[in-house]
Legacy VTK file of the C-alpha trace (Angstrom):
# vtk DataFile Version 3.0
C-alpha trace
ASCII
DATASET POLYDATA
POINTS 200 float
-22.846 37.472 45.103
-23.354 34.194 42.956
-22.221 31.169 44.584
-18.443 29.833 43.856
-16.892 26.223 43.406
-12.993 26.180 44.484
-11.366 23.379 43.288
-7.955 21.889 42.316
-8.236 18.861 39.972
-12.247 17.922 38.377
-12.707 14.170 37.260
-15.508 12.690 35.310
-15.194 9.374 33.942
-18.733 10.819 31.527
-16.226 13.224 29.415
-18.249 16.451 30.978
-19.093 18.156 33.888
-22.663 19.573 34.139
-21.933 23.237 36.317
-24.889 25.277 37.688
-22.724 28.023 38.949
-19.743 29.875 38.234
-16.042 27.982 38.411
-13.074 29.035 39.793
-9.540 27.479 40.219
-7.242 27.674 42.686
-3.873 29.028 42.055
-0.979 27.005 39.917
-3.862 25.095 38.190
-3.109 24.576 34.455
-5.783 23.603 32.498
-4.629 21.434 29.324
-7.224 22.368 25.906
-6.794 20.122 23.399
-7.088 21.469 19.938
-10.102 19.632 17.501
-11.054 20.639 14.435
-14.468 19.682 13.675
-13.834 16.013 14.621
-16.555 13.746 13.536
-16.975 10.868 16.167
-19.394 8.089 16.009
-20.270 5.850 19.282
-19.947 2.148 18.488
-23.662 1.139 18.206
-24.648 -2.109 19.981
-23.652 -4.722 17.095
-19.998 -3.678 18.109
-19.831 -1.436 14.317
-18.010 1.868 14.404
-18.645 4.706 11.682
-15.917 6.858 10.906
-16.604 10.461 9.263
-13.355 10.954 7.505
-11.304 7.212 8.001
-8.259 6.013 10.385
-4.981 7.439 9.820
-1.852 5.416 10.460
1.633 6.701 11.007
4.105 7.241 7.796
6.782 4.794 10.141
4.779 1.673 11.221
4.902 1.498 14.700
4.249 -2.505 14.630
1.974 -4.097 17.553
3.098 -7.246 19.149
-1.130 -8.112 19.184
-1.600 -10.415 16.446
-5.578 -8.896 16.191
-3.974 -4.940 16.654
-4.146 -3.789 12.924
-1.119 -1.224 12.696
-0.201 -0.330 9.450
-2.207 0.780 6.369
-0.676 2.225 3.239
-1.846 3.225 -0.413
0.912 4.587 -2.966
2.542 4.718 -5.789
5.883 3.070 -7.141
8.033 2.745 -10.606
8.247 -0.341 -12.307
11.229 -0.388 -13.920
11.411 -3.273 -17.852
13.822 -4.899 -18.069
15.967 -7.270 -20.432
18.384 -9.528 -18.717
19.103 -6.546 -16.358
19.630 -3.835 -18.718
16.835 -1.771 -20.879
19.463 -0.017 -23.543
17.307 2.166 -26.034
14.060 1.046 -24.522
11.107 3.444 -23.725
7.938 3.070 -22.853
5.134 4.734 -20.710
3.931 3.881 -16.989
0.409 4.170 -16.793
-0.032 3.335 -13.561
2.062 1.505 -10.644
0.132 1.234 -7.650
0.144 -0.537 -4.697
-2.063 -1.475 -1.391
-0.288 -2.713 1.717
-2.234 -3.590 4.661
-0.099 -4.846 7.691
3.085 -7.353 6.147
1.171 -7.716 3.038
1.478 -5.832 -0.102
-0.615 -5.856 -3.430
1.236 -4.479 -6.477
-0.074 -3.115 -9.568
1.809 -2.050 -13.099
0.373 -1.046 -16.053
3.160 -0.357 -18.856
2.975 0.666 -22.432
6.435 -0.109 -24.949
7.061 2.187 -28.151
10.851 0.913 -28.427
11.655 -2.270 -26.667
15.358 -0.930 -27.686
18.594 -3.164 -27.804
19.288 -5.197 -24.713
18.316 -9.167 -24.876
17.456 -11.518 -22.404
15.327 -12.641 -19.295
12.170 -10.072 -19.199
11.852 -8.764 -15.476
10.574 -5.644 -13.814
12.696 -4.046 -10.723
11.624 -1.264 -8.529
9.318 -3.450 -6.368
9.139 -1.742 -2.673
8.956 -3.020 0.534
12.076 -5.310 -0.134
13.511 -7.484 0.523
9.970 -9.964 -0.084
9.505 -13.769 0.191
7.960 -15.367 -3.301
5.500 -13.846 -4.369
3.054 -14.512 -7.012
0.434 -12.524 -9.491
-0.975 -12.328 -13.191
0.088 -10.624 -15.677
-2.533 -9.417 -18.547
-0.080 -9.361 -22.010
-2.695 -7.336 -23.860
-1.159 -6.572 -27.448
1.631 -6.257 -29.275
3.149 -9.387 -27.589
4.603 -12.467 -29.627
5.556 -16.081 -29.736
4.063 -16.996 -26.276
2.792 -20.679 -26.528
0.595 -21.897 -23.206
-1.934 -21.240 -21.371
-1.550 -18.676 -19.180
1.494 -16.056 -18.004
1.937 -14.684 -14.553
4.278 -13.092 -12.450
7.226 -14.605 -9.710
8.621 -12.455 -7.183
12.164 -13.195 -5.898
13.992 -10.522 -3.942
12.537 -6.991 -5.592
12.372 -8.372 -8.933
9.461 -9.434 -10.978
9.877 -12.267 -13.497
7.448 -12.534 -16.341
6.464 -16.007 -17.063
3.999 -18.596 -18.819
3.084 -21.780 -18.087
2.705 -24.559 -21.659
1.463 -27.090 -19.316
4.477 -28.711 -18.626
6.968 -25.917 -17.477
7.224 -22.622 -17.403
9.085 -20.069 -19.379
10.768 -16.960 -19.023
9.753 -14.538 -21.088
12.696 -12.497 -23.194
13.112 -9.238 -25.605
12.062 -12.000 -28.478
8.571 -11.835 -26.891
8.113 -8.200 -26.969
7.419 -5.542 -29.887
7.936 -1.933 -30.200
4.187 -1.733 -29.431
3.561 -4.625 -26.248
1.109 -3.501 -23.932
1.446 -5.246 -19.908
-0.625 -5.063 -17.422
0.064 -6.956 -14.101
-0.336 -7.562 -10.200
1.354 -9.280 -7.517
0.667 -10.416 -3.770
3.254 -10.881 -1.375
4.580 -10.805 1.861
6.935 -8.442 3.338
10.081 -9.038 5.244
10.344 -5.933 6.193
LINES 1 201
200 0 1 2 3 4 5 6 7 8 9 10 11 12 13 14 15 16 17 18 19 20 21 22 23 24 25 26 27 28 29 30 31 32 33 34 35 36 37 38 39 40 41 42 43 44 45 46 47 48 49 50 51 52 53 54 55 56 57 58 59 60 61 62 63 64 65 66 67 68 69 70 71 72 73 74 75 76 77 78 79 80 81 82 83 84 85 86 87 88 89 90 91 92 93 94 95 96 97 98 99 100 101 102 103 104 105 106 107 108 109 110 111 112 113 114 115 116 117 118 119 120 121 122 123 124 125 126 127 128 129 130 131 132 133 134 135 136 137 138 139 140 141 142 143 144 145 146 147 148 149 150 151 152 153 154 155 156 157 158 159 160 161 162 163 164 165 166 167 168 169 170 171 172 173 174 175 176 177 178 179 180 181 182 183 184 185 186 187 188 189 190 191 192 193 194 195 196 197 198 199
């Protein structure tokens, strides 16, 4: 008869046990199997680097870390930016290309990408709304007006974040400017981004 190992609890700080013989538990022993499915793992090699097959996957709730060097939250998606005239977009339509956006721990990069082809009947203060992860501290970007745009003096036009709504801007040198319905055509082509921080 081939030799037999009773035991009630096996150890190994190695992650295996090497057996040469059969093994046998005693009674009210419950052994715990963990289910994998085709894990990749990597060991850190000795400059401290750690290769991942497939990546790290956070939770879809951030569960946040009081360790100011514990990274714990990662998160790629999409939203809707949402034109706007003085806080109305009567008639208007256009076409969302893309609105993206990155956010790695409190920080969140935004991108919009929005085509007009009726900048309808409302007037006013040009914003965008729809910006998540609100409520935000200022925030600031760029914002690319690549056609169709008119009467905008200056030398460059950007972006100002204040609560979850974008404000679309240019700078003549001495002050800035909102931009408004007068600026736009039935044809204006925007493309922008924004960095913040989250409050939330």
């Amino acid at each position: 008869m081939p030799s037999i190992i009773k035991v009630d609890q096996i150890q190994s700080d190695q992650g295996f046990v090497n057996l040469s013989s059969n093994l046998q538990f005693s009674s009210g022993f419950t052994m715990l199997s963990p289910t994998l499915s085709s894990p990749t793992l990597t060991t850190p090699t000795t400059s401290g680097i750690l290769t991942l097959g497939a990546g790290i996957k956070f939770p879809a709730t951030q569960v946040p870390s009081t360790d100011a060097n514990t990274l714990d939250d990662y998160e790629e998606g999409t939203w809707t930016p949402d034109l706007k005239f003085n806080g109305a977009n009567s008639g208007m339509t256009y076409t969302i290309n893309r609105g993206l956006y990155t956010k790695i721990g409190k920080f969140v990069y935004l991108f919009f990408d929005i085509l007009l082809s009726n900048k309808g009947s409302s007037s006013g203060t040009a914003t965008i709304e729809g910006v998540p992860f609100g409520p935000q501290i200022y925030g600031h970007g760029v914002v690319d007006l690549n056609s169709g745009m008119s009467s905008i003096p200056g030398a460059s036009t950007y972006v100002l974040l204040a609560g979850n709504v974008l404000y679309l801007r240019y700078n003549n040198t001495t002050q800035y400017t909102d931009l408004s319905n007068s600026n736009f055509t039935n044809s204006s082509y925007i493309i922008g981004n924004c960095f913040f921080y989250a409050l939330n």
